[in-house]
C-alpha positions in Angstrom: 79.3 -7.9 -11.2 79.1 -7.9 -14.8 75.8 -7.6 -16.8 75.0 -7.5 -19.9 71.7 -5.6 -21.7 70.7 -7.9 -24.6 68.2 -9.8 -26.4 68.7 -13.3 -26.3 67.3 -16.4 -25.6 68.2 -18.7 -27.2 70.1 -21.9 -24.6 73.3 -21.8 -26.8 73.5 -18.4 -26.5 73.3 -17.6 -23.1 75.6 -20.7 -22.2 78.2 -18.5 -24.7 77.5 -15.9 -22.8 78.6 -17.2 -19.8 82.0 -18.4 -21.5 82.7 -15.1 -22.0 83.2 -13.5 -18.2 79.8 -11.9 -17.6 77.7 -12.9 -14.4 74.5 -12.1 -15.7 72.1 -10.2 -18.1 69.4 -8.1 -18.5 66.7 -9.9 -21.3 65.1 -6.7 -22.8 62.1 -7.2 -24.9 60.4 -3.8 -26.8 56.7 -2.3 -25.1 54.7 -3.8 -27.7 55.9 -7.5 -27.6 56.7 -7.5 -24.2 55.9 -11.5 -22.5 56.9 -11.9 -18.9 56.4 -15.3 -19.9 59.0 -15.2 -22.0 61.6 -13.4 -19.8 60.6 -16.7 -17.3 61.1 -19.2 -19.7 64.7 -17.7 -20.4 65.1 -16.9 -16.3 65.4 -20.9 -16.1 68.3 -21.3 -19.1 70.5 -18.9 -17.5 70.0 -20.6 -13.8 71.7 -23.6 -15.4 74.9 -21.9 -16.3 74.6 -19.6 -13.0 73.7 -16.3 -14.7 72.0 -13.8 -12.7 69.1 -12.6 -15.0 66.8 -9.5 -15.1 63.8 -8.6 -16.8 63.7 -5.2 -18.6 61.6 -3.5 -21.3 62.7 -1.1 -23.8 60.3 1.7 -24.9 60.3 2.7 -28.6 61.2 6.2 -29.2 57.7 8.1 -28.9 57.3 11.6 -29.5 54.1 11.7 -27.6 55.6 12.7 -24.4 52.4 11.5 -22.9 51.8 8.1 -24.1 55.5 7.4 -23.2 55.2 8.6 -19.7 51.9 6.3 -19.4 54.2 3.3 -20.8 56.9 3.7 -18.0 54.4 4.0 -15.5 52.6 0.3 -16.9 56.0 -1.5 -16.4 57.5 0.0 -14.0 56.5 -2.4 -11.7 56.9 -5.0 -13.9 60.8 -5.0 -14.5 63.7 -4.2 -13.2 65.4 -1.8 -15.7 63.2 0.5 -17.8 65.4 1.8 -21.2 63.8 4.5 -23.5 64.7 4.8 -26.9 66.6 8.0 -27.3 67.5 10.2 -30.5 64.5 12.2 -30.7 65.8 15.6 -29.2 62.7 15.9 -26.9 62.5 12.3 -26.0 66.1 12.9 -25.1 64.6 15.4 -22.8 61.9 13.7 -21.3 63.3 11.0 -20.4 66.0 12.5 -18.8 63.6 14.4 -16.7 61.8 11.0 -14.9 63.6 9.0 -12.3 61.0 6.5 -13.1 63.2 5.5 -16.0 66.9 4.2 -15.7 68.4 4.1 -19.1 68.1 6.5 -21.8 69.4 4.1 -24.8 71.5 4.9 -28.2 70.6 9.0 -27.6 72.9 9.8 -30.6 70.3 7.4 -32.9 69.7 9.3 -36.2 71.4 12.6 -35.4 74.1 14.6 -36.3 75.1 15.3 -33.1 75.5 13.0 -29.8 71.7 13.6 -28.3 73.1 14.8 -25.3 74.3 18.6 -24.1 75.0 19.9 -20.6 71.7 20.3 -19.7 70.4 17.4 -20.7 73.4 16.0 -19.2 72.6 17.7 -15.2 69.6 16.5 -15.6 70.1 12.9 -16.3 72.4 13.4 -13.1 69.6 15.0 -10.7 67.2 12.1 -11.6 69.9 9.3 -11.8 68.9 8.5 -15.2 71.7 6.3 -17.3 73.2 6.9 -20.6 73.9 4.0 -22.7 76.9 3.3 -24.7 75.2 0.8 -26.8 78.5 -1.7 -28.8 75.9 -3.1 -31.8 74.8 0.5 -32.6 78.9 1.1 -33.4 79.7 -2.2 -34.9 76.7 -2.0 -37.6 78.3 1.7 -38.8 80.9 1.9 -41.5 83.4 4.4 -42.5 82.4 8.0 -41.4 79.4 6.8 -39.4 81.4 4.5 -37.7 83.8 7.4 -36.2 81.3 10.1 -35.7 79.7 7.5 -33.3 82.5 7.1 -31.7 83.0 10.9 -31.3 79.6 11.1 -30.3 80.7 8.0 -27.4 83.4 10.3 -26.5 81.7 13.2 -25.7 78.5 11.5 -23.8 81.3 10.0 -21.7 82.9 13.2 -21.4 80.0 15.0 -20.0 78.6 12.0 -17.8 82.0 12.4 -16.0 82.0 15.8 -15.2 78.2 16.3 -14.4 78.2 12.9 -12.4 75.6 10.7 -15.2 75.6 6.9 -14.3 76.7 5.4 -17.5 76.1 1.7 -18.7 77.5 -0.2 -21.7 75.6 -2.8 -23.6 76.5 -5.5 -26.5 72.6 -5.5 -27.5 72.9 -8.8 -28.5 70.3 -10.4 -30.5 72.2 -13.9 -31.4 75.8 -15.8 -30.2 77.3 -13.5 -33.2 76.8 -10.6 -31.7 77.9 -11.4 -27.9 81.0 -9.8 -27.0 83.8 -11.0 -24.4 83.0 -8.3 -21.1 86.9 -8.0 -21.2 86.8 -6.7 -24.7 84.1 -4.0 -24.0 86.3 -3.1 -20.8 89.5 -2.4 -23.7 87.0 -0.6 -26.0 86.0 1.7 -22.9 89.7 2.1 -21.8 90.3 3.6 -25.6 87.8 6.2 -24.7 88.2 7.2 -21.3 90.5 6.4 -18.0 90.6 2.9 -16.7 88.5 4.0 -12.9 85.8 5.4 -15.0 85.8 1.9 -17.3 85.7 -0.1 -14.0 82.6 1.8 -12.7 80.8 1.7 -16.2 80.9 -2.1 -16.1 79.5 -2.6 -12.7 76.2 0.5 -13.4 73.8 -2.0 -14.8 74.4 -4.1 -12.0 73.8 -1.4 -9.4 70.7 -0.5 -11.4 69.3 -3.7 -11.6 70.1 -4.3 -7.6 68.2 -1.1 -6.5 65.1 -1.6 -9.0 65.1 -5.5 -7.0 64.8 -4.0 -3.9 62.0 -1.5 -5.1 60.1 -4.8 -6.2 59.9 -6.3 -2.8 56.7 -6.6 -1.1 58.1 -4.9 2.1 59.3 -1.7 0.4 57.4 1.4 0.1 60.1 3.3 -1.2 63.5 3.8 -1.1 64.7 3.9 2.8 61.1 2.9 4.0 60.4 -0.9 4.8 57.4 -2.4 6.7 59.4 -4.9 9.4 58.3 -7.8 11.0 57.5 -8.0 14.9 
């Protein structure tokens, strides 16, 4: 399955959404605005057009590494994807390090390099810990910027193959304008890397979001322990 990571909410948009080939979406909203309300009220849109929906919370970039560890422990339970805001080189780091988190987003944000080496890269591989190839954070460059992000793409991907990184791609869509076809990300990925790899990127978010569900369920205790009914 397809699913997006985006921001909206709007009924027009997520019908759009579904016009456009993907099956569902994660609804991010930021730590300090985050409603569950809201993520319900936008649950019921998308089960009109047949969407599968999941809740998620994106955590600003912090550079108190305590403070953000406290913040992934308070939703943790509370959502099924967990994204930290990378481009700090030791938020990079620490979020790389906990399997608490899934997604370590836009890691290349306001550097001169891609925010990710191979260390950081094992790492994100030994605690299953995504990197993000975020779409909006490329379309709103220019010029230069525009192709050292791409570069930067190029090498994430690069060492996510080779050290084994789960790897997800997002439009980060905030209105309809911004909502991209799931075929064209799939030919923007196939620019970048072999077509297996693009076919595996596009289904990560779903896998994600699956395993995080069946954390959430009352029965679980952790992964491969349940409490069964007699």
């Amino acid at each position: 399955m397809r699913i997006d990571i985006n921001r909206i909410e709007k009924e027009e948009d997520i019908k759009l959404l579904s016009e456009l080939n993907w099956d569902g979406f994660v609804f991010y909203q930021y730590d300090d605005e985050f409603d569950k309300e809201r993520y319900n009220h936008v649950k019921e849109i998308a089960k009109n057009y047949d969407l599968k929906i999941y809740c998620g919370v994106k955590i600003r970039s912090c550079e108190n590494l305590k403070e953000l560890k406290n913040k992934v422990k308070k939703y943790r339970n509370n959502c099924h994807i967990i994204l930290v805001e990378g481009g700090v080189l030791k938020v990079n780091r620490a979020t790389v390090e906990m399997h608490e988190v899934d997604v370590l987003s836009t890691p290349e944000r306001g550097r001169k390099d891609s925010g990710i080496d191979h260390t950081l890269a094992r790492l994100a591989s030994l605690h299953r810990v995504a990197l993000e190839i975020n779409f909006k954070n490329l379309l709103n460059k220019e010029g230069y910027e525009r192709a050292r992000t791409l570069l930067f793409f190029r090498n994430n991907l690069k060492l996510a193959k080779k050290f084994k990184v789960p790897v997800v791609i997002s439009t980060d869509a905030e209105t309809k304008y911004e909502i991209k076809n799931s075929n064209d990300l799939r030919a923007f990925l196939n620019t970048l890397i072999d077509f297996e790899y693009t076919k595996e990127i596009l289904t990560t978010t779903y896998k994600i979001c699956s395993f995080r569900e069946h954390l959430m369920k009352d029965n679980v205790i952790r992964w491969g322990v349940e409490i069964l009914e007699d």
